[in-house]
C-alpha positions in Angstrom: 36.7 -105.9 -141.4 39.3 -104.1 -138.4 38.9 -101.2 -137.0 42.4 -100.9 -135.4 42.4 -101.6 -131.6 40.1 -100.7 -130.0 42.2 -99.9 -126.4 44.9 -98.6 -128.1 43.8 -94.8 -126.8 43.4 -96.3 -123.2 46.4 -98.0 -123.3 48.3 -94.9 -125.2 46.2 -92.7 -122.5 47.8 -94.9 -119.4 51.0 -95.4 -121.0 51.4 -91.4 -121.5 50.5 -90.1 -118.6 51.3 -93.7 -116.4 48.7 -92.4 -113.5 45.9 -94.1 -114.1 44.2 -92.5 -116.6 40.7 -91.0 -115.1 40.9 -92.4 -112.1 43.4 -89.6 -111.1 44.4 -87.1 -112.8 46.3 -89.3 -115.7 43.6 -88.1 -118.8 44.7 -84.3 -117.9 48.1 -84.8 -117.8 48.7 -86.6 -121.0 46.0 -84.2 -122.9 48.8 -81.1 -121.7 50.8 -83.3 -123.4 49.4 -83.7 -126.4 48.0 -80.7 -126.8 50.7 -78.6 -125.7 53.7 -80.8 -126.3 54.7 -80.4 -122.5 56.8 -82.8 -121.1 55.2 -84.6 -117.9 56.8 -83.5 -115.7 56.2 -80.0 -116.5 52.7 -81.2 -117.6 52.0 -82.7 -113.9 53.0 -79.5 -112.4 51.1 -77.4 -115.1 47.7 -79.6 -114.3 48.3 -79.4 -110.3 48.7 -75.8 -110.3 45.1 -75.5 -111.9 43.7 -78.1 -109.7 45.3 -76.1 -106.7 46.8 -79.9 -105.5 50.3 -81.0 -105.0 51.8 -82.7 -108.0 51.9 -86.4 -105.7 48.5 -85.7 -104.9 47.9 -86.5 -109.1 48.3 -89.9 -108.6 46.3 -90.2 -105.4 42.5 -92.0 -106.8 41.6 -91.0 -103.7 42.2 -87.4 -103.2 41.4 -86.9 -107.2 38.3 -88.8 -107.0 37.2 -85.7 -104.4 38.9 -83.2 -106.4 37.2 -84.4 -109.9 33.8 -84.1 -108.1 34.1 -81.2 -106.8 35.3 -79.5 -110.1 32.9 -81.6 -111.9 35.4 -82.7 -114.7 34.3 -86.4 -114.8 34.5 -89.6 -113.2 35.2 -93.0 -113.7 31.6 -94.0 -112.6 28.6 -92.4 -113.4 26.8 -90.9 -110.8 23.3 -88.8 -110.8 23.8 -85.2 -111.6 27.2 -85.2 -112.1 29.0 -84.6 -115.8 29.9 -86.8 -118.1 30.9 -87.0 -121.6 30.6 -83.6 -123.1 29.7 -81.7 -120.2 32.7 -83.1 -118.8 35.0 -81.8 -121.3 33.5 -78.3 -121.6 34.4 -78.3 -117.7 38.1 -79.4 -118.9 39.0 -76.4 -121.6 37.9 -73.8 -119.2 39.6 -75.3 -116.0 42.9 -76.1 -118.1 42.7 -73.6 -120.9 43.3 -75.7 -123.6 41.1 -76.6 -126.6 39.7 -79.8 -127.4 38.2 -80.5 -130.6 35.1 -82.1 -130.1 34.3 -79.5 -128.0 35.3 -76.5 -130.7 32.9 -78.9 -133.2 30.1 -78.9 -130.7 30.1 -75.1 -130.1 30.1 -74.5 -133.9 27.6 -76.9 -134.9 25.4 -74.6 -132.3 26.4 -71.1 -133.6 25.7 -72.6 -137.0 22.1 -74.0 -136.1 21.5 -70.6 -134.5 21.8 -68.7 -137.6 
């Protein structure tokens, strides 16, 4: 029984935003993309304004490595008290301003266990 391919995100992710995925600044780019239907160039200079870095400075592991951990928006490795996962995405919508849909399905599922 398949499942379809199981890289076929990561590669679409890599392939989309051709900066290395998380290890820069690649997973933010192509999600303005995607959610937003930007082009990349306009979505590089989109996500550079809100990281306050310069658009070459996206592709930079480096410099986005320090910039991720500052803002706390995820990194490749997992580190003690840093975000990951879900906590890392919360961080996302609110530094970018987009919506993401796991995160819209996690808020409900709390208002609705409130009630």
């Amino acid at each position: 029984m398949g499942v379809g391919d199981p890289l076929g995100m990561a590669i679409t992710h890599a392939i989309a935003s051709g900066m290395g995925g998380m290890r820069t600044a690649g997973d933010l780019v192509a999600r303005m993309q995607m959610t937003r239907g930007m082009k990349i160039k306009e979505a590089k200079e989109y996500v550079a304004k809100k990281l306050s870095v310069s658009v070459l400075e996206l592709s930079d592991p480096v410099i986005m490595a320090e910039v991720r951990d500052d803002l706390n928006i995820g990194l490749v490795r997992s580190l003690p008290r840093r975000v990951k996962g879900i906590d890392a995405k919360f961080r996302i919508t609110e530094i970018l301003g987009i919506d993401i849909n796991c995160v819209n399905r996690f808020k409900e599922r709390v208002r609705t266990s409130q009630k």
